[in-house]
C-alpha positions in Angstrom: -11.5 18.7 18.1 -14.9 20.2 17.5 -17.6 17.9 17.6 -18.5 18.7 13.9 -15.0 17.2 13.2 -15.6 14.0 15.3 -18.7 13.8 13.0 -16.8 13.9 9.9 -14.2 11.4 10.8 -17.3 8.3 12.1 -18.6 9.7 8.7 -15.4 9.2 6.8 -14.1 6.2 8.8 -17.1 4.6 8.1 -17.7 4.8 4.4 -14.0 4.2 3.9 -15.0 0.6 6.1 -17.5 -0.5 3.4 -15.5 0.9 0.0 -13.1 -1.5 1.0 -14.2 -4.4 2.5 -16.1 -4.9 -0.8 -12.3 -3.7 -3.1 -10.2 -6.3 -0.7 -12.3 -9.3 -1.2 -11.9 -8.8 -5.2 -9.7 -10.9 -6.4 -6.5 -9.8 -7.8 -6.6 -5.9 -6.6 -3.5 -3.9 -6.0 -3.7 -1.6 -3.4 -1.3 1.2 -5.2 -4.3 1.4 -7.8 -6.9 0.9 -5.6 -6.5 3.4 -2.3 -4.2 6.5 -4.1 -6.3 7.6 -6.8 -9.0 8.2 -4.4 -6.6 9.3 -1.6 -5.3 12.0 -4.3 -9.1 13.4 -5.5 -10.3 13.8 -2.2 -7.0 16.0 -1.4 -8.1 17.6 -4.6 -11.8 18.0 -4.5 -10.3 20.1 -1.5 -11.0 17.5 1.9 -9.2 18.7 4.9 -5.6 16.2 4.8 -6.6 15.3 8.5 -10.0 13.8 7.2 -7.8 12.1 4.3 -5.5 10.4 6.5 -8.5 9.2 8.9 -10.3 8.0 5.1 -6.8 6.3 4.8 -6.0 4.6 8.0 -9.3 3.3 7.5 -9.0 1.9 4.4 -6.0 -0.2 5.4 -7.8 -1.4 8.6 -10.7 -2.3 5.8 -8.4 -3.5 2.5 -5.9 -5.6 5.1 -8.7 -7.8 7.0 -10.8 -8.4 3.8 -8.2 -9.7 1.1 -7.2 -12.2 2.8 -10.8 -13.9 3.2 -10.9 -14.9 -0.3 -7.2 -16.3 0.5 -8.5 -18.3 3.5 -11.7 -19.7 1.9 -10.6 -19.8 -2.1 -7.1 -19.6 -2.4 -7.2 -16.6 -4.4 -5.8 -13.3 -2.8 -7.3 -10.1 -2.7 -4.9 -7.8 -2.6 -1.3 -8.0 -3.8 0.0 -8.0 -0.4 -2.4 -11.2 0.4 -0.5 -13.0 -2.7 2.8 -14.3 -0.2 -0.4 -16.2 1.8 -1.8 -18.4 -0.5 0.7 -21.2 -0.1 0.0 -21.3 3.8 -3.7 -20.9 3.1 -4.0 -23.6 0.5 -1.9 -26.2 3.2 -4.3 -25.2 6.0 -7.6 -25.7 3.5 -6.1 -29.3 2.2 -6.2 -30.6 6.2 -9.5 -28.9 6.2 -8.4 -25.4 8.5 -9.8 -22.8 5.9 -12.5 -21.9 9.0 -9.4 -21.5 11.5 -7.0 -19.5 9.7 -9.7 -17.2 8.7 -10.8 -16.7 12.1 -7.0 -16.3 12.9 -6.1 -14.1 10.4 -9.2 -11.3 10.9 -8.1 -11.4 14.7 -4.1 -10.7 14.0 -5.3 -7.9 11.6 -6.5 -6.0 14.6 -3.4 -6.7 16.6 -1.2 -6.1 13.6 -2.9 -2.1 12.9 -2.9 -1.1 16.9 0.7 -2.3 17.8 2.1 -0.6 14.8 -0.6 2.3 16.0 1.4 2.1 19.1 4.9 1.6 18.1 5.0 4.3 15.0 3.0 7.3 17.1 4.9 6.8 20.6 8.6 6.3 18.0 7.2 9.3 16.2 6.2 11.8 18.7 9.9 11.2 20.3 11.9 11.1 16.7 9.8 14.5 15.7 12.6 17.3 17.0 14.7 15.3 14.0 12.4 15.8 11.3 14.0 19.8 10.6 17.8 18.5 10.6 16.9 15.5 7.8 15.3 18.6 5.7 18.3 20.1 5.7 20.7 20.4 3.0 24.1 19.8 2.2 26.0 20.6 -1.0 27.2 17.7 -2.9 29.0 18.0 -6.5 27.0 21.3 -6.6 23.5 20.0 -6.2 21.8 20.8 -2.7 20.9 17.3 -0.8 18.2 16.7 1.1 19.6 14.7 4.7 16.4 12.4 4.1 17.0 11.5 0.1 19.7 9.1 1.9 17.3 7.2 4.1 15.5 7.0 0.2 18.1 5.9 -1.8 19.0 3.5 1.4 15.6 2.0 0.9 15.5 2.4 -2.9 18.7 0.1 -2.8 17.4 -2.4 -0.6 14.0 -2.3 -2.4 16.1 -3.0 -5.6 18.1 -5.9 -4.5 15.1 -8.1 -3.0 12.9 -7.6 -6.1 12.8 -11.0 -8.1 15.0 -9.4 -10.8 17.3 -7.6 -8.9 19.9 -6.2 -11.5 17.4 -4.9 -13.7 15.8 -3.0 -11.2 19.4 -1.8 -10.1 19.9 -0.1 -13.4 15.9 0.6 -13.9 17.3 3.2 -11.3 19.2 5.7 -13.3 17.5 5.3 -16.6 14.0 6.1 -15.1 15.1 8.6 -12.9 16.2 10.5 -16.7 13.5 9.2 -18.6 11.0 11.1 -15.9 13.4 14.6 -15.8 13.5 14.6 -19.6 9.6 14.4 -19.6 9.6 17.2 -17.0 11.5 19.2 -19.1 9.5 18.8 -22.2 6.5 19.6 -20.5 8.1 22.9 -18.9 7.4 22.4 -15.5 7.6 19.4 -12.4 4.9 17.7 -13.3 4.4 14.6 -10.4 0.8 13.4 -10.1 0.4 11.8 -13.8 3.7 10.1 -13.5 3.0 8.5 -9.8 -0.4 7.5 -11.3 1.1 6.7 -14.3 3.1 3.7 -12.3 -0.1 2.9 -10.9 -2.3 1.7 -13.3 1.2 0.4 -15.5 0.3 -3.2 -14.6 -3.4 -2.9 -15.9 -2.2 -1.3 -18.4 0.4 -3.2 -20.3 -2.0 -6.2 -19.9 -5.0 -4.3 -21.5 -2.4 -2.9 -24.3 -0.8 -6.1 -24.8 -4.6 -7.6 -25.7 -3.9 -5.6 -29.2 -1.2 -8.2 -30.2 -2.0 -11.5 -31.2 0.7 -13.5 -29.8 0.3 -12.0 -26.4 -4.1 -11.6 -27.1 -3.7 -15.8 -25.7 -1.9 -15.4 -22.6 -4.9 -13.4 -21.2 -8.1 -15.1 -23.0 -10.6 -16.7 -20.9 -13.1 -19.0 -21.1 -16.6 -19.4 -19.6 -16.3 -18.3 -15.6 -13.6 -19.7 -13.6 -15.2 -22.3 -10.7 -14.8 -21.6 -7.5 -15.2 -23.3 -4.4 -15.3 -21.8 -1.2 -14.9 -23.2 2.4 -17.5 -23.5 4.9 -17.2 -21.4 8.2 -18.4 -21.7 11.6 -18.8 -18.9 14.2 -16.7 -16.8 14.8 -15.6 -15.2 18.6 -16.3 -11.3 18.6 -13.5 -10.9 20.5 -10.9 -11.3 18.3 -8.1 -12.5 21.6 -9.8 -15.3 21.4 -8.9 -16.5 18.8 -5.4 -16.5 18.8 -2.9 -19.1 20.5 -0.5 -17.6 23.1 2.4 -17.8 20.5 0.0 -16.8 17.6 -0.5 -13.3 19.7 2.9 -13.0 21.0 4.7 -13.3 17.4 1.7 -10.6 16.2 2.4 -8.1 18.1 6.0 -8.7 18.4 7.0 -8.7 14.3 4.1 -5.7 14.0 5.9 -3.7 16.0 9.8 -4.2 14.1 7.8 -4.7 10.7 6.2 -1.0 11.2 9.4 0.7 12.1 12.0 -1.3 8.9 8.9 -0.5 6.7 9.7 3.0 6.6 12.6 1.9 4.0 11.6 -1.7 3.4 9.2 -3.3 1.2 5.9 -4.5 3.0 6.1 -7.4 0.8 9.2 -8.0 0.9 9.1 -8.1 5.1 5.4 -10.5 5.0 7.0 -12.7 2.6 10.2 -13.0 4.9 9.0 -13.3 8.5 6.4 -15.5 7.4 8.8 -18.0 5.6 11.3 -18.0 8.9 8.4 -18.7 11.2 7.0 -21.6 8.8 10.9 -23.2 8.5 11.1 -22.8 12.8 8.1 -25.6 12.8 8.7 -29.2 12.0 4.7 -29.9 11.7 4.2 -28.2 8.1 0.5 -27.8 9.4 1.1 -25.6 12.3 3.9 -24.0 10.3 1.4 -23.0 7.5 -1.0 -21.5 10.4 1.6 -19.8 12.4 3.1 -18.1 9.2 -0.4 -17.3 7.9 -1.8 -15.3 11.3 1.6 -13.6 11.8 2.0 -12.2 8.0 -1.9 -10.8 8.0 -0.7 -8.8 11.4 2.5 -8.1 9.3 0.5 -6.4 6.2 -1.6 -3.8 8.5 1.4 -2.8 10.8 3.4 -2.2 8.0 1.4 -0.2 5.8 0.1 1.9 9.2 4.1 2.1 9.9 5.1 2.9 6.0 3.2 5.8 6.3 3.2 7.8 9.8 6.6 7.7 10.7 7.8 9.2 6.9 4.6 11.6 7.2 5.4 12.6 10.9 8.9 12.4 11.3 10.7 13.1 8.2 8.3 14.7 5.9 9.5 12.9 2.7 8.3 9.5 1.5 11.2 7.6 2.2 9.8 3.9 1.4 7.7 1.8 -0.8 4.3 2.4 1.6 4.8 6.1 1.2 6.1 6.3 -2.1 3.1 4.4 -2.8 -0.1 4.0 -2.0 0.3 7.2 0.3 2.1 9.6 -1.6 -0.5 12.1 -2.5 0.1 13.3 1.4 3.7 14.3 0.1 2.4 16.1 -2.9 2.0 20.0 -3.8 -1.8 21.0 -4.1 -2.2 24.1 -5.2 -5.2 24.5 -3.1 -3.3 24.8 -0.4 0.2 25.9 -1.1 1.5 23.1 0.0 1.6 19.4 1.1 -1.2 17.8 2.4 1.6 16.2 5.3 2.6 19.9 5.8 -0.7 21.2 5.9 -1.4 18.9 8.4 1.7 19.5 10.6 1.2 22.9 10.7 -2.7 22.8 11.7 -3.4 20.1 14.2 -1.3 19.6 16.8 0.4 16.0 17.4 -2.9 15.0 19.9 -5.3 15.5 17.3 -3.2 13.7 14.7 -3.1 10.6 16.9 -6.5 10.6 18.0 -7.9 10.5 14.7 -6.1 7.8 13.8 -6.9 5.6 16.2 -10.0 6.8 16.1 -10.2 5.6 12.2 -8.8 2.6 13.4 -11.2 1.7 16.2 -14.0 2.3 14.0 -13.0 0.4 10.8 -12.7 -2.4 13.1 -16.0 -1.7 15.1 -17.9 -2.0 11.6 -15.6 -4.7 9.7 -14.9 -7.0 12.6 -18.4 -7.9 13.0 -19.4 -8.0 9.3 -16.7 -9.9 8.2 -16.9 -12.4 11.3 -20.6 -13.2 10.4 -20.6 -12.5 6.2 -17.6 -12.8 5.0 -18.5 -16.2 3.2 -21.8 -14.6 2.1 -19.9 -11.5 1.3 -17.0 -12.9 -0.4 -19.9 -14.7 -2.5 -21.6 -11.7 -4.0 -18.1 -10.1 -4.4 -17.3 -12.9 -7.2 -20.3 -13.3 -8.9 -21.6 -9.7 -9.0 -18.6 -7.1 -9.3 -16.6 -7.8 -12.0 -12.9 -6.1 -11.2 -12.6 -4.6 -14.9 -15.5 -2.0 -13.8 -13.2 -0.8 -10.9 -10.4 -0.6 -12.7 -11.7 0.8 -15.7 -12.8 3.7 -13.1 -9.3 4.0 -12.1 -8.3 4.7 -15.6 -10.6 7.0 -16.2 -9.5 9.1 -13.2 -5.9 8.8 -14.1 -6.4 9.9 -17.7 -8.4 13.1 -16.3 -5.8 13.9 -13.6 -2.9 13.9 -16.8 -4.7 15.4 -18.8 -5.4 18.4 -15.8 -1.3 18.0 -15.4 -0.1 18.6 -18.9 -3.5 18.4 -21.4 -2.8 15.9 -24.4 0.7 15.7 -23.8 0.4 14.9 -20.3 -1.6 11.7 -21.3 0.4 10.7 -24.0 3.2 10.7 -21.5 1.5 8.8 -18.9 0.9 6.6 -21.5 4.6 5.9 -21.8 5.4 5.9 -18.2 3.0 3.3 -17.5 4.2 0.8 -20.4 7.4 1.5 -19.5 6.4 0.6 -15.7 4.2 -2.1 -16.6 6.9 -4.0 -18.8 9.4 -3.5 -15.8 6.9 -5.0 -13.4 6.3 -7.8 -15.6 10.0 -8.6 -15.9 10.4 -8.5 -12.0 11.3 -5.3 -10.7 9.3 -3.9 -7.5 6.6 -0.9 -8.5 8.0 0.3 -5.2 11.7 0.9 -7.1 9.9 3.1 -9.5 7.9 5.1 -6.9 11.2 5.8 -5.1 12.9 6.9 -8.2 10.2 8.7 -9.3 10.6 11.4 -5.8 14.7 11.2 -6.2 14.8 11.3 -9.4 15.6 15.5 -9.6 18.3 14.4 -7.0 19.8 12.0 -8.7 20.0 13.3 -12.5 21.5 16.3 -10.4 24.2 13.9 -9.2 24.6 12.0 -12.2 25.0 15.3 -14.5 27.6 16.4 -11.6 30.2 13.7 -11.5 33.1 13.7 -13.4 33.0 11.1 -15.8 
């Protein structure tokens, strides 16, 4: 790597840091509509897809240690993967331990994102020689299958059946999977980005939509500013071992490693929510319970996301889980830039050392500038977050570049139609099925309106 390059990635790594220590502490962000639409214009503005994914592993790094400060000294969550904490956070700040689980959790952040580091590049690098047989293809009721689309549909299945309404999102399946071919077909070609964006934003969207009906106009009126009080905090070791019990550190990096590996089917939510629940029921004292469960699932969120999205890029070449069907599916995508996907562009360029040293590289960094600022500001910094950003600006921004990038797809129509995919998405997500079912179905869906048009019945 040239030393222009090992510029570009401090550079990158960097600014990435600050972006989203300030985007995690807001409250209520989801990282879908927060880290792909700018993953996806810098593919397209034309940045090299190594510098992306360095921009992108620091991100999470970033996003994963900052939303759950507001968690630890508020109660409210950053993120949507900082949501499943809140119970844990608000029994730990009732016996008057906001301070210590938010020391705890910025410390099993770093363990969480370098033993999934660890465990997804060494599983990787081994699993690789694999990668060409699951692109193979195999005729099946005369459509040619993809080997990988059953590790998808595995995950899409699981996915399905731990969202809260599971048989809704069961037969969300098939009737999405056509309602996005039949869009493709009126627009007269395989249009992708506007309807993964679409998804997105469909949260923000049905709420702002659902503000032009006066029934529903009440469920989202406010009032004068919410109060909020936040917990003191004390200092804060720079080393972030520290700060961790014995069993705190050993159930890190032990459920960061598994976690990084089932996320490359499973839902990070779904596995923070789980592991954290079994290791609060294994303690009789609620208290410690609370804390355990609260440290383990912020080492859960990093690994997983850093898991969810280098062993699908590496290994298989397909997004074949909620993480990569996600928030990092513009790797997987077509640019016509460059002829092809940003994942195979990358492949085919760098070899696997400069892959992995960039990414730890991004890694070590994001930590080397958030550690410290978080560890010393984060109360100060969690402050100006809530009375000075308001969140509608940022998503408002997001809207805007999702309406460009449709209309850039398929011009008027290509809005109009994101328009519909995003009700449609936002409606679903309201009535408990997973975004992550709809990403899934949204890269099998030519499969599986291929199947379904092929069986005979």
């Amino acid at each position: 790597m040239d030393p222009f390059t090992i510029l570009l990635v401090v550079v990158l790594s960097t600014l990435s840091t600050i972006l989203y220590i300030f985007i995690g502490i807001l409250p209520g962000t989801d990282e879908t509509a927060t880290m792909a639409p700018i993953l996806l214009t810098l593919l397209l503005a034309g940045v090299d897809p190594l510098l992306a994914l360095v921009w992108f592993v620091a991100s999470i790094a970033a996003f994963k240690m900052a939303d759950s400060i507001p968690v630890a000294l508020a109660g409210i969550p950053g993120g949507v993967m900082a949501v499943p904490q809140v119970p844990d956070a608000l029994t730990a700040k009732e016996h008057g331990l906001a301070d210590t689980i938010l020391r705890k959790g910025i410390a099993a952040s770093v363990v969480g994102q370098f033993v999934a580091l660890a465990t997804a590049l060494t599983l990787s690098y081994y699993l690789m020689p694999l990668g060409d047989w699951l692109r193979g293809t195999d005729p099946i009721l005369g459509v040619n299958v993809a080997r990988w689309f059953w590790i998808l549909l595995v995950g899409l299945l699981v996915l399905a059946l731990t969202s809260k309404n599971k048989w809704l999102a069961l037969m969300t399946i098939p009737s999405f999977a056509l309602a996005v071919q039949g869009l493709r077909a009126v627009y007269g070609k395989s249009v992708f980005i506007s309807f993964f964006l679409g998804i997105t934003i469909g949260p923000m969207m049905f709420e702002l939509l659902s503000m032009l009906h006066k029934e529903l106009r009440r469920a989202y009126e406010r009032k004068g500013f919410k109060e909020v009080r936040l917990a003191r905090v004390g200092n804060i070791s720079l080393n972030p071992l520290k700060l961790l019990s014995k069993e705190e550190l050993a159930q890190s990096g032990v459920w960061s490693a598994i976690t990084s590996i089932m996320a490359t089917v499973m839902s990070p939510v779904g596995l923070t929510i789980l592991i954290g629940d079994l290791l609060r029921e294994g303690k009789k004292d609620k208290v410690k319970g609370s804390i355990l469960a609260y440290t383990v699932r912020d080492a859960i969120k990093n690994a997983t996301y850093i898991g969810g999205t280098l062993i699908p890029l590496l290994v298989i070449g397909q997004p074949t889980g909620p993480m990569a069907a996600g928030p990092a599916l513009p790797f997987f995508q077509k640019l016509e830039s460059l002829g092809m996907s940003a994942r195979d562009y990358m492949v085919m360029h760098y070899d696997y050392a400069t892959i992995v040293f960039s990414v730890i590289g991004a890694s070590l960094i994001a930590f080397l500038v958030a550690y410290p600022i978080l560890v010393k500001y984060s109360r100060k910094i969690t402050l100006a977050v809530f009375r000075r950003v308001p969140a509608e600006a940022l998503y408002g921004l997001f809207i805007a570049i999702v309406l460009m990038l449709s209309y850039y797809d398929a011009r008027l129509s290509g809005i109009f139609g994101t328009l519909v995919i995003s009700l449609v998405s936002g409606a679903l997500w309201r009535l408990g099925v997973s975004l992550g079912v709809l990403f899934m179905t949204l890269v099998a869906a030519p499969t599986l309106v291929g199947l379904l048009a092929g069986l005979p019945i």
